[in-house]
C-alpha positions, -999 to 999 in steps of 0.1 A, spaced: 755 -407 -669 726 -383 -673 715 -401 -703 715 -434 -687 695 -424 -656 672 -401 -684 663 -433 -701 658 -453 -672 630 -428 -662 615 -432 -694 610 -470 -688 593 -470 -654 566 -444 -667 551 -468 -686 548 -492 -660 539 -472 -633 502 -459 -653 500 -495 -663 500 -506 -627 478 -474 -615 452 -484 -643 446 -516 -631 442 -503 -595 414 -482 -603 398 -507 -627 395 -532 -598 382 -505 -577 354 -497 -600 349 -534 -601 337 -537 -566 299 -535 -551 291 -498 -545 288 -492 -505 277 -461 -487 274 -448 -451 243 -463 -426 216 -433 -424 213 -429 -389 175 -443 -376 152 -427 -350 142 -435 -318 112 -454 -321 93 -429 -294 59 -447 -281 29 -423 -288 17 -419 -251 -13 -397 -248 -1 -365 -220 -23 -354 -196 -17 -316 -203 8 -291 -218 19 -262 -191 13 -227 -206 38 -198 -206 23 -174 -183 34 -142 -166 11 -126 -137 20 -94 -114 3 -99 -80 7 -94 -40 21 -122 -16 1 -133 6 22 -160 26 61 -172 17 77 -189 45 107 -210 48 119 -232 31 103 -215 11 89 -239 -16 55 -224 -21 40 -190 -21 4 -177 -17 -4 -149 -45 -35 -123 -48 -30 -119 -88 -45 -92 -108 -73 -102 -133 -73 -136 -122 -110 -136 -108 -113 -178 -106 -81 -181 -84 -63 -204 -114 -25 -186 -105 -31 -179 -66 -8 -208 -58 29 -211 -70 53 -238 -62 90 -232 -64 115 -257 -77 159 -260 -78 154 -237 -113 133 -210 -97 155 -174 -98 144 -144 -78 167 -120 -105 170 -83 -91 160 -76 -129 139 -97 -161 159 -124 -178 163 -133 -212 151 -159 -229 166 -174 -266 150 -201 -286 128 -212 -253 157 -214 -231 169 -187 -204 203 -168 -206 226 -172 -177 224 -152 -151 253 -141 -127 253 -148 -86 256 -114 -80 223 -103 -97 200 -128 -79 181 -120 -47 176 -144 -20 141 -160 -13 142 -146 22 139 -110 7 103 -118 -6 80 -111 25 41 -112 28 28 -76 11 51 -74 -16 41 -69 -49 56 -93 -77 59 -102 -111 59 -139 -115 69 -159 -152 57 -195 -148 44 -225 -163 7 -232 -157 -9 -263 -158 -47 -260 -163 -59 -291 -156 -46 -296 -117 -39 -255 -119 -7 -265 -106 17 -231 -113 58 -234 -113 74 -208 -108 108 -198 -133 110 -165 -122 102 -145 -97 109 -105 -96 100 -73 -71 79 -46 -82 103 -18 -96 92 2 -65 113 -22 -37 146 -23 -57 166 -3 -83 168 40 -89 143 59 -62 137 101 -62 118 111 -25 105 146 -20 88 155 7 89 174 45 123 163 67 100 149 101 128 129 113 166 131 116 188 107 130 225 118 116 223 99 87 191 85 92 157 106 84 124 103 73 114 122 44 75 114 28 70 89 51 101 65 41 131 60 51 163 75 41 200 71 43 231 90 33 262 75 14 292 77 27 304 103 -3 267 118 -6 260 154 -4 225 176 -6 228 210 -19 209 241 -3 189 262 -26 171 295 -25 185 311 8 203 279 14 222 286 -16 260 275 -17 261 253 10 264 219 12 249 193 39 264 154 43 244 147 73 214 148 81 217 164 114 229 194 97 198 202 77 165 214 91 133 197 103 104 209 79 125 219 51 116 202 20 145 176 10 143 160 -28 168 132 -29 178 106 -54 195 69 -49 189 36 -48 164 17 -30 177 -16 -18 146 -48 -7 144 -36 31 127 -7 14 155 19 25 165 52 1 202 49 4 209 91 -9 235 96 -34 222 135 -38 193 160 -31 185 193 -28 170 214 4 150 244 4 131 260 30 95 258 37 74 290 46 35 284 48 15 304 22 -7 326 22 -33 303 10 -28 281 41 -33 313 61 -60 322 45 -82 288 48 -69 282 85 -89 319 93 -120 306 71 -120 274 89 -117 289 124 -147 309 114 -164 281 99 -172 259 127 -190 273 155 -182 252 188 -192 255 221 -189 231 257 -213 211 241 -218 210 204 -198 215 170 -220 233 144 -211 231 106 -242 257 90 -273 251 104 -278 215 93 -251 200 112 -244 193 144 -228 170 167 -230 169 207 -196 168 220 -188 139 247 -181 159 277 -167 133 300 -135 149 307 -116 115 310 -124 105 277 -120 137 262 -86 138 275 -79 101 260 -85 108 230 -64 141 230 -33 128 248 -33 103 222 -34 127 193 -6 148 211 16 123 211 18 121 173 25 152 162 57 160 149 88 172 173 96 196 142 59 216 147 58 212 182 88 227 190 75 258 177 63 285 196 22 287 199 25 326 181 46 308 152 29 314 116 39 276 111 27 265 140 -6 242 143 -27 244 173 -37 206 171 -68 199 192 -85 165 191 -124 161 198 -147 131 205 -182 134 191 -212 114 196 -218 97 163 -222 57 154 -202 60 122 -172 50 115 -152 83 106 -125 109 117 -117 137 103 -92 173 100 -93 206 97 -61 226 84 -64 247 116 -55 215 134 -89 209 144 -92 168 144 -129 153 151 -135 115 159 -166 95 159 -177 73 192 -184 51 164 -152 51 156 -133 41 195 -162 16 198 -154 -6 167 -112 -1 175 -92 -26 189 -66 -9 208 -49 22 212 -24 16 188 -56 15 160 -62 46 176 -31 62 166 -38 50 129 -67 64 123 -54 100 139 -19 96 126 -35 96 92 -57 124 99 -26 147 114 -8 137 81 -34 154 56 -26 187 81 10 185 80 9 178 43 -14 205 35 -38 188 19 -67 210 21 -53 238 6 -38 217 -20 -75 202 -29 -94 238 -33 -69 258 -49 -79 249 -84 -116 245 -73 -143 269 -88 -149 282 -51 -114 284 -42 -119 323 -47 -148 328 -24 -126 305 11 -98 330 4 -114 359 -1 -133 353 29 -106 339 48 -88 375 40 -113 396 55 -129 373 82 -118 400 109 -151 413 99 -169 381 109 -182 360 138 -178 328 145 -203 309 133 -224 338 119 -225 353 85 -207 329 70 -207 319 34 -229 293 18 -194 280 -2 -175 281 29 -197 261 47 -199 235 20 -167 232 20 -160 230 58 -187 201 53 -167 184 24 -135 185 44 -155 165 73 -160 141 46 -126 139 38 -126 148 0 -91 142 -7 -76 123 -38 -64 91 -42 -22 107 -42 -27 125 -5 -46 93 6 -13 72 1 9 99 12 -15 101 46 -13 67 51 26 64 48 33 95 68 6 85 95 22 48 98 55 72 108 37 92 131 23 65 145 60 43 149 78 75 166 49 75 190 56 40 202 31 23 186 27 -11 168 24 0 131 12 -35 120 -24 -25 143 -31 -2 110 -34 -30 87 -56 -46 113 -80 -16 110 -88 -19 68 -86 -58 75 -116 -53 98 -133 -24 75 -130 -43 44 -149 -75 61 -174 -54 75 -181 -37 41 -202 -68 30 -235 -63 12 -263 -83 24 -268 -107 -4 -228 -118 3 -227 -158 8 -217 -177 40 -187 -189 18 -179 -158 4 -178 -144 40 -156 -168 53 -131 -161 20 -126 -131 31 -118 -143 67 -88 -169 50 -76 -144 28 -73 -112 54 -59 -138 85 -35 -149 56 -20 -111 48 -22 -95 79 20 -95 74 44 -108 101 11 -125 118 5 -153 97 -8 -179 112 -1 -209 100 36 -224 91 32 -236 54 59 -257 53 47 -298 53 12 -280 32 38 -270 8 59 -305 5 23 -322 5 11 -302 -27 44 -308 -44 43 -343 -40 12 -347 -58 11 -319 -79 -25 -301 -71 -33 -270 -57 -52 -265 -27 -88 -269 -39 -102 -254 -8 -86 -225 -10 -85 -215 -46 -123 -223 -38 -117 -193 -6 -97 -170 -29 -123 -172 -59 -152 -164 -36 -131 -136 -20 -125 -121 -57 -164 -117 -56 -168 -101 -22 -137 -80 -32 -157 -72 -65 -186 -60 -50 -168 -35 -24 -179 2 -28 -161 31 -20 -149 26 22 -172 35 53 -146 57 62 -163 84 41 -149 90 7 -116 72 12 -102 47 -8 -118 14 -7 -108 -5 25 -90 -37 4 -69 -11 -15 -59 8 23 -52 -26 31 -29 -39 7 -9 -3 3 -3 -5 40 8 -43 40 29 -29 11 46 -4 36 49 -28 63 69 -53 42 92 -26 37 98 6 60 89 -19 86 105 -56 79 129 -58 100 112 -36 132 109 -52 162 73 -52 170 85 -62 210 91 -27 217 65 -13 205 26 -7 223 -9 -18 210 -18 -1 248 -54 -23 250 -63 -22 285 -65 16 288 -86 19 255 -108 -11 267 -119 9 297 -123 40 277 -144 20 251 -167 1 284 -171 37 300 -184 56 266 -211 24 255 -228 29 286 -231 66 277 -268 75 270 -269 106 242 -295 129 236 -298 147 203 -279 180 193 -299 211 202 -314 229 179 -311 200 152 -345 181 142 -335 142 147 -353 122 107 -374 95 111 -373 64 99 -372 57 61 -403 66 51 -416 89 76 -419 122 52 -449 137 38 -445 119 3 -452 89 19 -472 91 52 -476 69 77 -509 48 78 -538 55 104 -526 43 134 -485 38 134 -464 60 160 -444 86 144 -406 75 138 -373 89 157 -341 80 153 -333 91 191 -295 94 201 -285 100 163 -263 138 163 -258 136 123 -283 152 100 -275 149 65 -284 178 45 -314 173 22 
């Protein structure tokens, strides 16, 4: 049986190639096919009518309003305007932090690390990636992000002013204590532990660390306390100082060369005064008047046209008429000597001439002035510097750290913090040279009405659908913001003596106002401009007479080197009190 079915096998091999032979000879046999190559589009060469560039700009908002579909931006190095105005689309992200991009396209990113539009106000400082269009300089935005300084890791050191269990004020910002958080005492605070602040001290110096969320608000997850004692440095230049500037009922003397007649109406003396008393911290007031720490803040009004205040670290503040007459309000008021109190409080002064070549000679002085009288015998360097300090020679650190603490000072006073940004507004368009333009003038008008934040006046929000319907920028005002670029350009150093330039005071304290201060309400608060109206009326109708003892200039050109022709009265400069030493 197995040979049968063995042979059998043998039989159907033959056939079986035969019949798979033939199968692939008629294959070969037929026409050779292949696949269809697939075939292109046939794409119409259309000429475009521009290519957006990649750009990425860091700048300050100037107006972003609901719904929030176009924002006004002051960008750095961007003198012709080309990036001032951004339009937002369905793809714009406000990311807490920078996105990725791979191959051209951006990287997911999660709900939770996106910020609402909302949390972008007027003041803020941004970094914007976009495309720019140069033709219609139309800019879309892709993303938009806060300066590191409104969001993320934040480290605060500074005096305690203001406790509120676990709300305070350290540095002029505010702070906030997790629910877990604790502050550690050091030196004689050593081993003990604080996880309010109502148990710590006011005018210790706190360090804390945390995180700062967009309201601009430290939330504390630790710190450090130590208490303050003032120096013996401070001592020391507080007794040069008193010694330094020789007062009487009618007329502050700094050396022989100045001098400034004191305005003796006793109602506007006392106006000024009360104001300045009501800023001063609770923490130094509280302390008894034969306190080491304590300040004997007094506040003088001086005839003088010019724009200027000024401190003392013996708590000695002086203020221009110049000054109340170009004001506002009360609440302007309260700036200005909010500020000044600060760079007391702060220590300032003694900070400044410690590592100065005639530091040595103020304390020395200031360590035997028991030996002195006021006003007599006093050293050449300690007069130069009790001049300086009327100058206000401070750096460009303890002028920010003024201006944030005095906005504070100002707030726990009752007062309107926004009327500070008012005052550099109005300083930086009166620091104009003479050859400015009309149009340049009125620039600056648009651009400081635009920023003064949380009074803008305008709703943007059919201006905005208008422009993104047809794609183009507002021609008129990148015209307004170019022109403002060049007054900005041409801005010295402020009127307010050797301060920072007015546009920078300006945009630091919009900066702080879109933060410490976004969600205040301003309804409660006091601008107080009747009473300073009738204070203002009463001291223009003032007539001065010159400083005794000081020899008023004349005009520019009155001096030996250059007399006056045959003829011509001599000149005066009658009612002037400053004498600027030659």
């Amino acid at each position: 049986m197995r040979i049968n079915l063995l042979m059998g096998m043998l039989l159907v091999l033959p056939l079986t190639l035969v019949a798979q032979k033939g199968k692939k000879k008629k294959e070969e046999s037929k026409p050779e096919t292949t696949a269809p190559k697939p075939v292109a589009p046939v794409v119409p060469d259309t000429p475009v009518d521009e290519v957006p560039l990649d750009k990425t700009g860091k700048g300050i908002i100037i107006e972003f309003k609901p719904p929030y579909k176009y924002m006004l931006v002051l960008a750095e190095n961007d003198e012709e305007g080309r990036y001032s105005h951004v339009f937002m689309t369905d793809s714009t992200l406000f990311p807490k932090r920078r996105v990725s991009y791979s191959k051209g396209v951006r990287r997911k990113v999660k709900p939770q690390d996106l910020l609402t539009p909302s949390s972008f106000r007027a003041g803020m400082e941004i970094t914007f990636h976009f495309d720019h269009r140069q033709r219609t300089l139309q800019n879309t935005a892709k993303e938009i992000y806060l300066d590191d300084e409104y969001f993320g890791k934040a480290k605060v050191s500074g005096i305690l002013e203001f406790r509120d269990g676990n709300r305070a004020v350290i540095d002029g910002q505010e702070v906030r204590m997790d629910p877990k958080a604790e502050v550690k005492g050091l030196d004689e605070w050593k081993n003990k532990t604080f996880t309010t602040f109502n148990q710590m001290q006011l005018g210790a110096e706190l360090t804390v660390t945390g995180r700062r969320d967009t309201s601009g608000v430290i939330f504390v997850k630790s710190g450090t306390m130590r208490p303050v004692e003032i120096s013996k440095d401070d001592l020391l230049m507080r007794r040069a100082i008193n010694k330094a500037l020789f007062m009487n009922k009618d007329v502050l003397q700094i050396g022989k060369d100045m001098s400034y007649r004191f305005v003796t109406e006793r109602n506007l003396f006392a106006y000024v005064n009360d104001v300045g008393q009501k800023l001063i911290p609770e923490y130094l007031k509280s302390l008894d008047p034969n306190h080491p720490d304590f300040i004997n803040f007094k506040f003088y009004l001086v005839h003088d046209d010019t724009f200027n205040a000024s401190a003392y670290p013996n708590g000695t503040v002086i203020v221009h008429t110049g000054l109340i007459k170009q004001l506002e309000n009360e609440a302007q008021l309260a700036a200005i000597l909010g500020h000044e109190i600060a760079h007391v409080t702060q220590r300032h002064h003694t900070k400044s001439y410690r590592t100065g070549k005639d530091w040595q000679a103020l304390a020395d002085f200031g360590s035997t002035v028991t030996g002195y009288q006021t006003g007599s015998d006093v050293p050449a360097k300690l007069i130069q510097a009790a001049k300086d300090m009327y100058h206000s020679s401070y750096n460009r650190e303890q002028e920010t750290q003024a201006d944030r603490i005095g906005l504070q000072y100002m707030f726990m006073a009752g007062y309107d913090p926004r009327q500070a940004a008012k005052v550099w507004s109005k300083l930086a368009k009166d620091e104009k040279e003479a050859g400015e333009s009309p149009e340049e003038a009125a620039a600056l008008q648009y651009v400081m009405n635009a920023s003064e934040t949380g009074e803008q006046r305008h709703d943007n929000s059919q201006r905005a659908s208008d422009l993104a319907a047809t794609g183009y920028a507002l021609r008129s005002q990148n015209y307004a913001m170019l022109a403002f670029r060049n007054v900005a350009s041409k801005k010295g150093e402020s009127v307010y003596s050797s301060h920072p330039r007015s546009l920078d005071r300006f945009n630091h304290v919009n900066f702080l106002l879109s933060t410490a201060f976004a969600y205040t309400d301003f309804n409660t608060l006091e601008t107080n401009e009747p009473d300073f109206k009738k204070v203002q009326t009463q001291l223009k109708k003032i007539v001065v007479q010159p400083a005794p003892g000081v020899k008023t200039p004349d005009k520019p050109g009155d001096n030996k080197k250059n007399p006056k022709k045959p003829g011509t009265k001599p000149g005066n400069n009658r009612g002037k009190t400053f004498v600027k030493p030659q």
